[in-house]
C-alpha positions in Angstrom: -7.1 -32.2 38.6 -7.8 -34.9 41.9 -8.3 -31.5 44.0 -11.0 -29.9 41.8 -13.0 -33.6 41.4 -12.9 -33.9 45.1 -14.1 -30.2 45.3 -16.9 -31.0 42.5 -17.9 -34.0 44.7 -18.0 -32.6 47.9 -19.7 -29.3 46.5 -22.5 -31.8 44.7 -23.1 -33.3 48.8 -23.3 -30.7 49.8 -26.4 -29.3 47.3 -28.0 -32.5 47.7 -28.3 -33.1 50.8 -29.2 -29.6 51.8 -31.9 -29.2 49.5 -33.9 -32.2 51.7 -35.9 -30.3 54.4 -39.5 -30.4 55.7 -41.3 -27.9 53.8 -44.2 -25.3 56.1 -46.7 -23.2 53.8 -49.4 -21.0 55.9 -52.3 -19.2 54.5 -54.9 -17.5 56.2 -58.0 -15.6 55.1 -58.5 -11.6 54.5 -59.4 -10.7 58.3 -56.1 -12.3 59.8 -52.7 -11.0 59.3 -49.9 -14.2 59.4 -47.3 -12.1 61.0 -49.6 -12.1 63.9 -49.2 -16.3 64.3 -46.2 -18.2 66.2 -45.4 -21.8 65.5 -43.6 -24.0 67.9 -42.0 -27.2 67.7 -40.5 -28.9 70.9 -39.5 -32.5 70.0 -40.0 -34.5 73.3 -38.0 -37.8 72.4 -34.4 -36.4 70.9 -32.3 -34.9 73.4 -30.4 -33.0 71.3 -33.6 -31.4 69.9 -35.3 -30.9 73.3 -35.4 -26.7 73.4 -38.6 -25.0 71.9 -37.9 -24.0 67.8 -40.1 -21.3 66.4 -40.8 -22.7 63.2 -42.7 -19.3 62.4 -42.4 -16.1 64.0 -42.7 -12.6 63.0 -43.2 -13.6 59.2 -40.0 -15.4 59.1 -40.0 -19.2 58.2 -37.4 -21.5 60.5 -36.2 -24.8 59.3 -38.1 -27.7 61.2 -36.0 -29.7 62.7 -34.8 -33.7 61.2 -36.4 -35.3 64.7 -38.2 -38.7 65.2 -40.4 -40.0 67.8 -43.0 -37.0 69.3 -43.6 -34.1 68.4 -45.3 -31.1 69.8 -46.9 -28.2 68.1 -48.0 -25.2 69.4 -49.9 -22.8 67.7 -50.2 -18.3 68.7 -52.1 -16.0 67.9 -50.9 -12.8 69.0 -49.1 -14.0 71.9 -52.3 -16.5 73.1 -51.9 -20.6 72.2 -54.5 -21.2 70.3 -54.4 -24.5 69.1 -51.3 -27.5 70.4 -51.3 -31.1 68.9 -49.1 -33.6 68.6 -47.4 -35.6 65.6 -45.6 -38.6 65.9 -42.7 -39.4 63.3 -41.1 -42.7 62.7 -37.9 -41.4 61.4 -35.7 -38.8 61.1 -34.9 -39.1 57.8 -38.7 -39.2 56.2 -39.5 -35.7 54.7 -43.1 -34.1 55.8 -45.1 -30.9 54.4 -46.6 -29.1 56.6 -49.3 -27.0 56.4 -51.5 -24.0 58.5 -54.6 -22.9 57.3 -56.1 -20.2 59.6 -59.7 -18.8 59.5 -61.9 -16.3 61.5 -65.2 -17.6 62.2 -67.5 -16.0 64.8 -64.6 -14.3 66.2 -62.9 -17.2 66.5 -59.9 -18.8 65.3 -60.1 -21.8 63.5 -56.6 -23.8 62.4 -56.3 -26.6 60.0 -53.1 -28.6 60.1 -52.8 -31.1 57.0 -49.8 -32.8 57.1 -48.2 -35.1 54.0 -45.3 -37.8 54.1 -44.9 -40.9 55.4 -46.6 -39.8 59.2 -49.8 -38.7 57.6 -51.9 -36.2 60.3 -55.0 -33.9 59.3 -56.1 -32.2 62.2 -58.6 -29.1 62.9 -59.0 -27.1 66.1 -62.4 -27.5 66.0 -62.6 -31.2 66.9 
């Protein structure tokens, strides 16, 4: 009986604390195909998180990484950076959602990054 509570415990950890990750949603208009976009992540102030993360590639979502202090994005289209900001978090343990909102206009590409949580950053390639 101790085993299986310690097992019920441990499994409940577990769940819990694995269900807390940032969340990324992209969306992008009719003349644009996602799978065409790269998102990096390269946190500059963690060194244990210092190596580029593709947080999007080839259609495939990546978890973002837990990582405080600054953080930079870049964005890809079709192998050419597009768009590259930065977003400074206070703490590794706030929760942010991010999201991508790509557009064609005049044969350009236009990105919107809004993102929510405690390190609030909207943020257009345009300006």
């Amino acid at each position: 009986m101790k085993k299986s509570k310690w097992l019920l415990i441990i499994l409940f950890c577990l769940i819990l604390f694995s269900c807390n990750k940032n969340e990324i949603n992209i969306a992008t208009n009719d003349n644009l195909n996602r799978n065409d976009f790269k998102i990096e992540l390269e946190v500059l102030t963690e060194p244990e998180f210092l190596t580029k993360h593709y947080i999007f590639e080839n259609g495939i979502f990546k978890d973002i990484p837990n990582a405080y202090g600054e953080n930079d994005w870049r964005i890809y289209y079709k192998d050419s950076l597009i768009f590259k900001f930065r977003h400074f978090k206070t703490n590794r343990n706030e929760l942010h959602n991010y999201t991508f909102k790509f557009e064609q206009m005049n044969n350009k590409i236009v990105c919107d990054v809004s993102i929510l949580g405690t390190n609030k950053l909207s943020i257009n390639s345009e300006n």
